[in-house]
matplotlib code that plots the C-alpha trace (Angstrom):
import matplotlib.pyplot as plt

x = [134.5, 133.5, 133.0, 136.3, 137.3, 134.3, 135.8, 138.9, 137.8, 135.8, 138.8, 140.6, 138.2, 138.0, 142.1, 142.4, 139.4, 141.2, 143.2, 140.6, 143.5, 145.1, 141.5, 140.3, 143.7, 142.7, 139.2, 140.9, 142.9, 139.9, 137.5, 139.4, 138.7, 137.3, 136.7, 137.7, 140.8, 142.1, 140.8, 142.6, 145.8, 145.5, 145.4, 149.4, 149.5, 148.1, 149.7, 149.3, 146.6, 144.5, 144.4, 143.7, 140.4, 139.6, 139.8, 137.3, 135.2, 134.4, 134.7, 138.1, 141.2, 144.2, 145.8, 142.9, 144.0, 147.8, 147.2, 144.8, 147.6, 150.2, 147.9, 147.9, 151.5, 152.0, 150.0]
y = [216.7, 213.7, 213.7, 213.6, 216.5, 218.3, 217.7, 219.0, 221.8, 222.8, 222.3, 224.3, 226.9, 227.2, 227.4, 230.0, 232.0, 235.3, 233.7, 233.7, 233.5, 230.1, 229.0, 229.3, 227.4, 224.4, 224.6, 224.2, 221.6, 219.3, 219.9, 217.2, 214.6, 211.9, 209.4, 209.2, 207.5, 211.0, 212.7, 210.5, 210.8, 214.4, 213.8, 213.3, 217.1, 218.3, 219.7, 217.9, 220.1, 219.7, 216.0, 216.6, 218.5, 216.4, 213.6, 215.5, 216.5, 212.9, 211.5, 209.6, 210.2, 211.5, 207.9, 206.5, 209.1, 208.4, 204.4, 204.8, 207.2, 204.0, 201.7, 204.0, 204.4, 200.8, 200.0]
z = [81.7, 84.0, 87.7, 89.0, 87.1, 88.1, 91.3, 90.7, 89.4, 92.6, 94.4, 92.7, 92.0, 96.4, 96.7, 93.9, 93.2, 92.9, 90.1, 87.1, 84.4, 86.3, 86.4, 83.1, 81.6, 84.5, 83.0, 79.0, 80.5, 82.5, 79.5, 77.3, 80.1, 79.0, 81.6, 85.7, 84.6, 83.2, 86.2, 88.8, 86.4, 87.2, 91.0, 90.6, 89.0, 92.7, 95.3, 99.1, 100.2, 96.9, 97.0, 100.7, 99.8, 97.1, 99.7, 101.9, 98.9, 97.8, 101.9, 101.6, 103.3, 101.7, 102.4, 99.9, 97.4, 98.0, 97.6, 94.7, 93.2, 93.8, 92.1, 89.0, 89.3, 89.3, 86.3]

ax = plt.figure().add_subplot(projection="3d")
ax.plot(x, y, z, "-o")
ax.set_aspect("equal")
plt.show()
């Protein structure tokens, strides 16, 4: 798992800690991660307030996260 994963993951683990099962298939999932680039690709499997956390977790708005997303969309 690579950093942006990692920071998924802590993310997710704050919005759904009660939810070990969900958790545990999101860990499977972020585990094959190889780089930031498959991390980021993930971003556009979140909902609006993830990305907005994530945003906050790495000190970026959620616009940053939206225009990177755009970027990767474009490419």
């Amino acid at each position: 798992m690579n950093y942006v994963s990692n920071i998924i993951l802590e993310v997710m683990q704050e919005r759904f800690k009660d939810d070990q099962s969900y958790l545990g298939d999101l860990i499977e999932d972020l585990k094959s991660h190889e780089n930031k680039y498959d991390g980021l690709m993930y971003l556009f499997k979140l909902d609006t307030t993830s990305k907005e956390m994530f945003a906050q977790k790495i000190g970026v708005s959620l616009e940053d996260i939206e225009s990177t997303l755009e970027v990767l969309r474009a490419l």
